[in-house]
C-alpha positions as a Markdown table, in Angstrom:
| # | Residue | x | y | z |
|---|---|---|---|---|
| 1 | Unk | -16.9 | 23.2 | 29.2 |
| 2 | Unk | -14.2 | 23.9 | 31.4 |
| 3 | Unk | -13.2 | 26.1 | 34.4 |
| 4 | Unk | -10.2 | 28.0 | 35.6 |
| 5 | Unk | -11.0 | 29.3 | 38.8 |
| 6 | Unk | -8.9 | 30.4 | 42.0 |
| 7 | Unk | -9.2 | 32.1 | 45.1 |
| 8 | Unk | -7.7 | 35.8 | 46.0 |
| 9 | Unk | -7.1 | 38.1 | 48.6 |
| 10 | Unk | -8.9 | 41.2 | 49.0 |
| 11 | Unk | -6.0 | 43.2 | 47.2 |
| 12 | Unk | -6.0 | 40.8 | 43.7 |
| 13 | Unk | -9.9 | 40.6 | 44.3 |
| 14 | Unk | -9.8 | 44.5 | 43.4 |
| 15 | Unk | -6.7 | 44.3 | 41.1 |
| 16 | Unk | -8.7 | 41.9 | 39.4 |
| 17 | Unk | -12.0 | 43.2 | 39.4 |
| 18 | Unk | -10.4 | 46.4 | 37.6 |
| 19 | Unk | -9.1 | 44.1 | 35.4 |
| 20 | Unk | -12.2 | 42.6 | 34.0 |
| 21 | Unk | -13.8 | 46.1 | 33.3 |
| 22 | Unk | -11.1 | 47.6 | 31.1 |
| 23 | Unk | -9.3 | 44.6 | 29.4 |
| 24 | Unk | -11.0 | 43.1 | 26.0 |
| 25 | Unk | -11.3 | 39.5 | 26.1 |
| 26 | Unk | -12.1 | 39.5 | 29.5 |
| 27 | Unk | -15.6 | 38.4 | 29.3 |
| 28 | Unk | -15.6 | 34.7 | 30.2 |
| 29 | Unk | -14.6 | 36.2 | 33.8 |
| 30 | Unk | -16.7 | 37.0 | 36.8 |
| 31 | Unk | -15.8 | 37.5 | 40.4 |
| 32 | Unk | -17.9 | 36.6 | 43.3 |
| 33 | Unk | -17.4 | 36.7 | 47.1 |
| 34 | Unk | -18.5 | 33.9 | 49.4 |
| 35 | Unk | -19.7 | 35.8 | 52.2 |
| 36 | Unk | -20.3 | 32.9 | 54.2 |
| 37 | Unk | -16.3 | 31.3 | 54.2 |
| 38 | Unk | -15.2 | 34.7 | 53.8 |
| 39 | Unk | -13.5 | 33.8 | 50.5 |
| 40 | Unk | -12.9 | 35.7 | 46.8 |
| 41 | Unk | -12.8 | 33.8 | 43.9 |
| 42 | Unk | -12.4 | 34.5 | 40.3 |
| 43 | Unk | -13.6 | 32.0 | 37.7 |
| 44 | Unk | -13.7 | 31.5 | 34.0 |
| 45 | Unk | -15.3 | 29.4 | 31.6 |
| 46 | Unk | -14.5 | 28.1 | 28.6 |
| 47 | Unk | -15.8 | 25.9 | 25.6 |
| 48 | Unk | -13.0 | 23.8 | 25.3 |
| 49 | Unk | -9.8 | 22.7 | 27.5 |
| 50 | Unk | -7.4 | 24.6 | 24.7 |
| 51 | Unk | -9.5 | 27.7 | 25.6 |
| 52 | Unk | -8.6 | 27.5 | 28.8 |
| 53 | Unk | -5.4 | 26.9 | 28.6 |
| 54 | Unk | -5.1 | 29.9 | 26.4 |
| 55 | Unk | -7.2 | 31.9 | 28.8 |
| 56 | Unk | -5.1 | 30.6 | 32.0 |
| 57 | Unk | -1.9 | 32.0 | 29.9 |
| 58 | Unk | -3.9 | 35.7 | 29.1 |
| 59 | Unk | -5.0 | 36.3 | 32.8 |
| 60 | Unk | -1.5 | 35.4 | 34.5 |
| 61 | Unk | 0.3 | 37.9 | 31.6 |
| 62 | Unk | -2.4 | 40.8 | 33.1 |
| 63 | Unk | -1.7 | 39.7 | 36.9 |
| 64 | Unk | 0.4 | 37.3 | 39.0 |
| 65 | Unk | -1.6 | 36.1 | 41.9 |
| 66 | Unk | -0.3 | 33.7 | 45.3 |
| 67 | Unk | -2.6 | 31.1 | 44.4 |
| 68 | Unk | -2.7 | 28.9 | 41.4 |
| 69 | Unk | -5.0 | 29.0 | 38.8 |
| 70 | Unk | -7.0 | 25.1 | 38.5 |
| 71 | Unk | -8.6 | 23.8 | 35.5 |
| 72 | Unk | -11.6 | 21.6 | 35.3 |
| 73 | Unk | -14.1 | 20.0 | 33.1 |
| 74 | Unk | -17.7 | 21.6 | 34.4 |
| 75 | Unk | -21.0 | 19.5 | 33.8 |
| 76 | Unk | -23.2 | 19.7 | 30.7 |
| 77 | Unk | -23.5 | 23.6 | 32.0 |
| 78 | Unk | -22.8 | 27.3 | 30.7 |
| 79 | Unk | -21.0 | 29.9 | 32.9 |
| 80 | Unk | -24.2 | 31.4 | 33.7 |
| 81 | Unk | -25.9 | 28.2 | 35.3 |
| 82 | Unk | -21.8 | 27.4 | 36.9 |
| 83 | Unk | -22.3 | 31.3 | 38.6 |
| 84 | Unk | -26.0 | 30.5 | 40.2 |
| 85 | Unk | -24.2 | 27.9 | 42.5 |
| 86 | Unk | -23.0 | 30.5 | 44.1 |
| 87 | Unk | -25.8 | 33.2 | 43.9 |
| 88 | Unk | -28.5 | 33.0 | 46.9 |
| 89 | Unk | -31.1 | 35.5 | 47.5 |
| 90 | Unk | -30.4 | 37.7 | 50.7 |
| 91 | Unk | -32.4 | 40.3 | 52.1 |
| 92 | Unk | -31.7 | 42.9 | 54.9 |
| 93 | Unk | -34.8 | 43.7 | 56.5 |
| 94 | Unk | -37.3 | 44.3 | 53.8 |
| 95 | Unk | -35.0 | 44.7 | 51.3 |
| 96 | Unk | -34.3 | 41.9 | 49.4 |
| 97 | Unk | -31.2 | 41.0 | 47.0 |
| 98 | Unk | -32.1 | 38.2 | 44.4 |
| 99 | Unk | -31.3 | 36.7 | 41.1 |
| 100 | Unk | -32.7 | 37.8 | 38.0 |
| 101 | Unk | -33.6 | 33.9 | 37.0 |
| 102 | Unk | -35.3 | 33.9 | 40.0 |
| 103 | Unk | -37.8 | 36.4 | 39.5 |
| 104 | Unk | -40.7 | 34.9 | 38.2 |
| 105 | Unk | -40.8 | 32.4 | 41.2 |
| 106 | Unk | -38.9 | 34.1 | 44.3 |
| 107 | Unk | -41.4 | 35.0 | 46.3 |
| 108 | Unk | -41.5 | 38.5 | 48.1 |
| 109 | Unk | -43.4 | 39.4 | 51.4 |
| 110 | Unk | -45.7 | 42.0 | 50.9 |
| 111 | Unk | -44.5 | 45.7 | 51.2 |
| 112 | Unk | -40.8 | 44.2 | 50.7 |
| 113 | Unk | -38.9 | 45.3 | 47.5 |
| 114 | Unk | -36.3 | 43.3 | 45.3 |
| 115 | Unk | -32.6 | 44.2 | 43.4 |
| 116 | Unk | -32.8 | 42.2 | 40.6 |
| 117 | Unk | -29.0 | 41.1 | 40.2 |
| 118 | Unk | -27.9 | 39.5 | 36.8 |
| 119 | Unk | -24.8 | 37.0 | 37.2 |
| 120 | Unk | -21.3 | 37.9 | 36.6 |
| 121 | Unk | -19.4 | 40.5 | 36.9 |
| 122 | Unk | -21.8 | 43.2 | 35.2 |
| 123 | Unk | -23.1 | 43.1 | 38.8 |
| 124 | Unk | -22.4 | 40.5 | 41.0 |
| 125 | Unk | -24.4 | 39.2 | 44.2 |
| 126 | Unk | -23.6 | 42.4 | 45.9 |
| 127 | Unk | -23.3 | 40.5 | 49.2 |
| 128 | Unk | -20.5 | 42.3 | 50.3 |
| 129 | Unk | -19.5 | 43.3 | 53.4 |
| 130 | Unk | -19.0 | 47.1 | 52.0 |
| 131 | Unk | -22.3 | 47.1 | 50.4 |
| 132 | Unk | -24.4 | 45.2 | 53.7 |
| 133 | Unk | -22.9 | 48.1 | 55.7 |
| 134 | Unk | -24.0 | 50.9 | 53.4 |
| 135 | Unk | -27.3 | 49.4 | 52.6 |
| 136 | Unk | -27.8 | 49.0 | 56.6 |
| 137 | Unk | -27.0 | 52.9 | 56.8 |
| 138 | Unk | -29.7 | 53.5 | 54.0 |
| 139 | Unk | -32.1 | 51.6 | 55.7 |
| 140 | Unk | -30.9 | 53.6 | 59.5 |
| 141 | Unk | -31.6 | 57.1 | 57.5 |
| 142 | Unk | -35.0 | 55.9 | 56.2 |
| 143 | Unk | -36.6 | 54.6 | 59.6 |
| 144 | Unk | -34.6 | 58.5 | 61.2 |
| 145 | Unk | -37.8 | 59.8 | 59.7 |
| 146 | Unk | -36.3 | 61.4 | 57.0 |
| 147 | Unk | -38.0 | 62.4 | 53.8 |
| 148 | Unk | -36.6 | 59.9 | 51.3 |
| 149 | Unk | -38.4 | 61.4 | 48.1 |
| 150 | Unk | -37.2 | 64.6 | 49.5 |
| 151 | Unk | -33.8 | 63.9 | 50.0 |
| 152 | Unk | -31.2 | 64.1 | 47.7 |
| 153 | Unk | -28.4 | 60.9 | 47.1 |
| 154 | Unk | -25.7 | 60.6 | 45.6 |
| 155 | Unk | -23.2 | 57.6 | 45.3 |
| 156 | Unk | -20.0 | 58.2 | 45.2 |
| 157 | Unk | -17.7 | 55.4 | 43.0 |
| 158 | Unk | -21.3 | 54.1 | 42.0 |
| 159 | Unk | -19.7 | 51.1 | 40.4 |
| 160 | Unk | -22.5 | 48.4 | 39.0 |
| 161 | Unk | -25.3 | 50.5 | 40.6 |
| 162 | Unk | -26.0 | 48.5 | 43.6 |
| 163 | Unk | -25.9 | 50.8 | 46.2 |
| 164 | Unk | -28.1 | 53.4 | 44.0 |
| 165 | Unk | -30.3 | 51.2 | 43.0 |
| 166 | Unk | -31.2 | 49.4 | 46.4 |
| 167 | Unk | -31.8 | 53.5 | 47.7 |
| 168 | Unk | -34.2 | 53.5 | 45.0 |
| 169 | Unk | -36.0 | 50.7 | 46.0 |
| 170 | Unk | -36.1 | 52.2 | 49.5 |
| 171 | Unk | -37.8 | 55.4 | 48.1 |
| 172 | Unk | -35.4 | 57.3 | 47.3 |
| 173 | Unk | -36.5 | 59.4 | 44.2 |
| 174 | Unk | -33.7 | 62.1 | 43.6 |
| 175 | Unk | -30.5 | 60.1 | 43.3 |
| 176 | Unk | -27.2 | 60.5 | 41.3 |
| 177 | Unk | -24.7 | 58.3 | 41.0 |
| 178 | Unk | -20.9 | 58.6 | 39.5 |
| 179 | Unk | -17.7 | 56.6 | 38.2 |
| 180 | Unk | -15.0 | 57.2 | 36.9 |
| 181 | Unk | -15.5 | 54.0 | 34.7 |
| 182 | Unk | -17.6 | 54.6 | 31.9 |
| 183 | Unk | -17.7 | 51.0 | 31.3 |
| 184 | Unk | -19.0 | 50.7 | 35.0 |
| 185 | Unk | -21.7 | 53.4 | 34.6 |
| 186 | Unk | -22.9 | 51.9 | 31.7 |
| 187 | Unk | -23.3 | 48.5 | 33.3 |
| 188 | Unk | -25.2 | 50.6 | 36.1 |
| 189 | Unk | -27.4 | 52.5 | 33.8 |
| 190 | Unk | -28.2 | 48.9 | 32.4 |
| 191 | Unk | -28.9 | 47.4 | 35.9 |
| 192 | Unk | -31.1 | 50.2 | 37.3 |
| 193 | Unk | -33.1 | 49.4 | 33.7 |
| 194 | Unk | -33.9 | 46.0 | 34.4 |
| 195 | Unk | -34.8 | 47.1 | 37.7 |
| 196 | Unk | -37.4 | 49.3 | 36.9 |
| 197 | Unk | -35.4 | 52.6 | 38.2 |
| 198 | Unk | -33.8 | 54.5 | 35.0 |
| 199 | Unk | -34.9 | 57.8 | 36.7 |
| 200 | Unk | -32.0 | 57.3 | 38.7 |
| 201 | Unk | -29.1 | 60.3 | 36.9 |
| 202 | Unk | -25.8 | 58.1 | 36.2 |
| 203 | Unk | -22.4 | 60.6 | 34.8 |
| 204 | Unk | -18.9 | 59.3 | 34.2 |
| 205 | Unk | -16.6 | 61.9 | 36.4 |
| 206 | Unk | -14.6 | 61.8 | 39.8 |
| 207 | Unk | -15.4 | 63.7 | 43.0 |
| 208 | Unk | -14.9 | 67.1 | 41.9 |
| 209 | Unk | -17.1 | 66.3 | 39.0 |
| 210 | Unk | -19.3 | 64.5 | 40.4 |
| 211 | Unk | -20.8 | 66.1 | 43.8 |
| 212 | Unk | -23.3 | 68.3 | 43.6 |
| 213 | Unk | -23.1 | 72.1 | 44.5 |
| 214 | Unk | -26.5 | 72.3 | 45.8 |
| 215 | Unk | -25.3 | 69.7 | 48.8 |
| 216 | Unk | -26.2 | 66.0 | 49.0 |
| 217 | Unk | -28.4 | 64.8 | 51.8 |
| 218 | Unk | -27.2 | 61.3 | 52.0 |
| 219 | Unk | -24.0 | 60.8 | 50.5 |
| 220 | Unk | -22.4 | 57.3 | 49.7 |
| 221 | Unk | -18.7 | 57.2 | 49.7 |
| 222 | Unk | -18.0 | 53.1 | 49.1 |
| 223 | Unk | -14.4 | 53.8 | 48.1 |
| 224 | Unk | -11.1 | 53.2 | 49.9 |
| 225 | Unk | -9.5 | 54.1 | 53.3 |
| 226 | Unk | -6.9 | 56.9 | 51.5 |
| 227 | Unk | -8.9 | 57.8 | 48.6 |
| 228 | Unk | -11.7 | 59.1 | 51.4 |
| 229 | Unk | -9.0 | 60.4 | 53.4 |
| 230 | Unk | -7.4 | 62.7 | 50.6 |
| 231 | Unk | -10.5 | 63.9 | 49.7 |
| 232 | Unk | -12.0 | 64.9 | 53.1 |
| 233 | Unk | -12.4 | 68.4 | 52.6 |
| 234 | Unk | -14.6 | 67.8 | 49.3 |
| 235 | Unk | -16.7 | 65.3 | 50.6 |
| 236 | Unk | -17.2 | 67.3 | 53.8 |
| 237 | Unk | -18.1 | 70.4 | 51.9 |
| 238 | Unk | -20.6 | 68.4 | 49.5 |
| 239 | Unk | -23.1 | 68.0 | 52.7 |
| 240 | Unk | -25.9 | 69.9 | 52.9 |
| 241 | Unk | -26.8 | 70.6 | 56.6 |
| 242 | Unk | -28.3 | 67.6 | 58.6 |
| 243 | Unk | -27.0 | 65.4 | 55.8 |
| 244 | Unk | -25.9 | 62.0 | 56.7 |
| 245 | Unk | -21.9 | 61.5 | 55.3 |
| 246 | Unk | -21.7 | 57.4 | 54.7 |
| 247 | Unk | -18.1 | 56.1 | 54.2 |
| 248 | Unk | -17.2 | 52.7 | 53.5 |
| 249 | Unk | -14.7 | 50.5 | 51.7 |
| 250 | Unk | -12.9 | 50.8 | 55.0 |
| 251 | Unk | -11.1 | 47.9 | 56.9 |
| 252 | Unk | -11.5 | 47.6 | 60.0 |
| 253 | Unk | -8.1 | 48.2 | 61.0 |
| 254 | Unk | -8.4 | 51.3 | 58.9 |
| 255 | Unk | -11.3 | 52.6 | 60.5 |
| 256 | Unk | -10.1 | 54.6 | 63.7 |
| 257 | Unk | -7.8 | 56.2 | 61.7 |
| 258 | Unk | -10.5 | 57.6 | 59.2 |
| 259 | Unk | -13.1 | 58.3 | 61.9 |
| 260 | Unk | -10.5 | 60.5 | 63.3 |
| 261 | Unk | -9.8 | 62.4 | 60.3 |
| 262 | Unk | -13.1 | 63.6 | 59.4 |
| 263 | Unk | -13.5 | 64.0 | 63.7 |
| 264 | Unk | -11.4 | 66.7 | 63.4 |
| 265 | Unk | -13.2 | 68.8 | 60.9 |
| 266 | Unk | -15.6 | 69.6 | 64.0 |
| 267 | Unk | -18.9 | 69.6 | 62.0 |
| 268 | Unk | -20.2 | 66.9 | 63.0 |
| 269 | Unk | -23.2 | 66.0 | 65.5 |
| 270 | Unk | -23.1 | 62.3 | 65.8 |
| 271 | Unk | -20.2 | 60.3 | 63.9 |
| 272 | Unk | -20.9 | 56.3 | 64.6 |
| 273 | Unk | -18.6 | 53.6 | 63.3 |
| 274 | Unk | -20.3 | 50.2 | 62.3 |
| 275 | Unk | -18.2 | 47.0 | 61.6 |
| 276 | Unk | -18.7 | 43.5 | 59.4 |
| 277 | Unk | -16.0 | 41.2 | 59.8 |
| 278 | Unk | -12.9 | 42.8 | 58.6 |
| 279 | Unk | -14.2 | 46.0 | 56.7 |
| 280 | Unk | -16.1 | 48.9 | 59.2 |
| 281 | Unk | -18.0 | 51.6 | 58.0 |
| 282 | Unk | -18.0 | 55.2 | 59.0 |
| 283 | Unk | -21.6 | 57.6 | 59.7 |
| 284 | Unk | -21.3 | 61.2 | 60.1 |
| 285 | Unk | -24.1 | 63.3 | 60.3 |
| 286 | Unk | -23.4 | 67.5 | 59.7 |
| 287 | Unk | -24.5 | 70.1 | 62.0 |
| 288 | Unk | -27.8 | 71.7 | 60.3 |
């Protein structure tokens, strides 16, 4: 078998990652961040050297990226087993983020819980700095005392799940999640199966589609600096009262300018910023 694989920056990581959800022939792709080097990576796999060849030629005619493209011959391996090098369980407090292949032998402390990731890009490792900083924020709003089974979620740009599926496992019970990617909420209706949390209500739709008119208590917004930005007023107005407003996707050299934004819609009693690495994170909790 053989391997294209090369690393990105952040902006062809997401060029790419759009890529690989609505282009056929796509599927010997995955991307995967190395949180530790702080790198992103795309990699395929093919049978044969020709493949690859032919596969190097399809990917640079959907994208041109600064770095080149490398090919080599992988071990007596598939993709899937070439992915696990790079796929270690992580866990942020008692939350715990493991492989699928791992879970008839990873073993969990008691009263901990486990995502159940599959490899490639149907869901990735979901180490991210994005997703570490939401998940912290999920875990900040359970141990506020809040009712969890009570409170009502949603997740905004839902993507592979993730996000909605780790609030499940922190007892969550009345979540929603939404994408405009209908491959991407498929994928997530998937996941949240293998996880054990179907209840969770998945919909293909935007923000205006999307957000609930009885008011979210939690509200994920893992998007981007100008897409949260542009849509302020909707996302501020989808709160219920004493509902916690948690925006991420954000760089850090993005983030003042945000937090300022929503500042100014003076509805606000506590608005904390939170920062991992380069990207930041934005709390705001509405006046009940």
């Amino acid at each position: 078998m053989f391997e294209l694989k090369a690393k990105l920056t952040r902006e062809e990581f997401e060029i790419v990652e759009n890529l690989i959800f609505e282009s056929e022939g796509m599927e010997h792709w995955n991307l995967y961040e190395n949180f530790d080097n702080k790198g992103f990576w795309a990699q395929g796999v093919y049978n044969t050297e020709a493949e690859a060849i032919a596969g190097k030629a399809e990917f640079q005619g959907l994208i041109q990226i600064a770095e080149e493209l490398k090919i080599a011959e992988l071990e007596d391996k598939d993709w899937k087993e070439s992915y696990k090098e790079h796929f270690k369980p992580w866990a942020i407090g008692e939350l715990h983020w493991a492989p699928l292949w791992l879970k008839d032998e990873y073993e969990l402390p008691v009263g901990h819980e486990a995502v159940w990731l599959d490899p490639g890009m149907a869901f990735g490792t979901g180490n991210h700095g994005t997703t570490r900083l939401c998940v912290e924020q999920l875990i900040a709003f359970k141990e506020s005392g809040r009712d969890t089974k009570a409170a009502r979620l949603a997740d905004a740009g839902c993507g592979s799940g993730i996000l909605a599926i780790s609030a499940a496992k922190l007892g969550f019970e009345q979540i929603q999640g939404f994408d405009i990617d209908g491959d991407a909420v498929r994928i997530a209706e998937e996941n949240a199966e293998i996880n054990g949390v179907s209840e969770i209500r998945f919909s293909v739709g935007g923000l205006e589609k999307g957000l609930s008119a009885e008011g979210s208590d939690c509200l994920l917004a893992n998007i981007l600096a100008n897409i949260l930005v542009q849509n302020s007023e909707l996302l501020i107005d989808s709160m219920a009262p004493g509902g916690w407003l948690i925006l991420s996707g954000i760089l850090g050299t993005e983030v003042e300018e945000v937090a300022d934004h929503f500042r100014k819609a003076d509805c606000w009693t506590n608005l904390q910023i939170d920062t991992l690495d380069e990207w930041a994170s934005v709390r705001l909790e509405k006046v009940r």
